[in-house]
C-alpha angles and dihedrals in degrees: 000000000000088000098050087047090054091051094053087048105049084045082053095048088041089061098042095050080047097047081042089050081046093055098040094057090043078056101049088045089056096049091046088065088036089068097030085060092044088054098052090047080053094046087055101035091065085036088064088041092063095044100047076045090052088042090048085047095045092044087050083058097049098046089051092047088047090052093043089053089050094047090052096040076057094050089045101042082049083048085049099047097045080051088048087048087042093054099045089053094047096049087047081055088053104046088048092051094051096046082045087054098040086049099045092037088105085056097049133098090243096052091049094044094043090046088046090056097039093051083051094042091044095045093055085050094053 
């Protein structure tokens, strides 16, 4: 009777080192996907960390372009207003020098030598 007890035990143990072998490669298969998954959430993960890098990146660029067009928009609207400066003077020159000519005409080559003809021209009219 032993013996047929040890048999019964050893086919117990059998099974339960089977149904343990069982569970262990159910184990080893879980964490297998366990890590495969864990890969691939790594794999994205640095995906995503060089994309938010390339946006930072692109965002630096941007912002520097930004600041570069606004400097410039500032040099040319200085430029704009020296031309408009420029302008104003030189129109102020021309109106005084055309109030200058209109009140000096009667003193000017062209006045003498136009009222010279017209008082020759007017006297053999008349």
């Amino acid at each position: 009777m032993a013996y047929e007890q040890m048999e019964v035990d050893l086919k117990e143990s059998d099974s339960n080192v089977l149904n343990l072998t069982k569970q262990l490669d159910n184990a080893n298969a879980a964490q297998k996907v366990a890590a495969e998954a864990m890969e691939a959430a790594n794999t994205e993960k640095r995906r995503l960390l060089d994309e938010v890098q390339s946006l930072r990146e692109n965002l630096e660029s941007s912002e520097n372009s930004r600041k570069d067009a606004e400097s410039e928009v500032a040099h040319l609207m200085g430029e704009k207003k020296e031309m408009e400066e420029k302008l104003g003077k030189a129109e102020a020159k021309l109106e005084d020098a055309e109030a200058e000519f209109v009140a000096n005409f009667h003193n000017t080559e062209a006045y003498t030598n136009f009222s010279y003809y017209f008082a020759r021209v007017g006297q053999r009219r008349l």
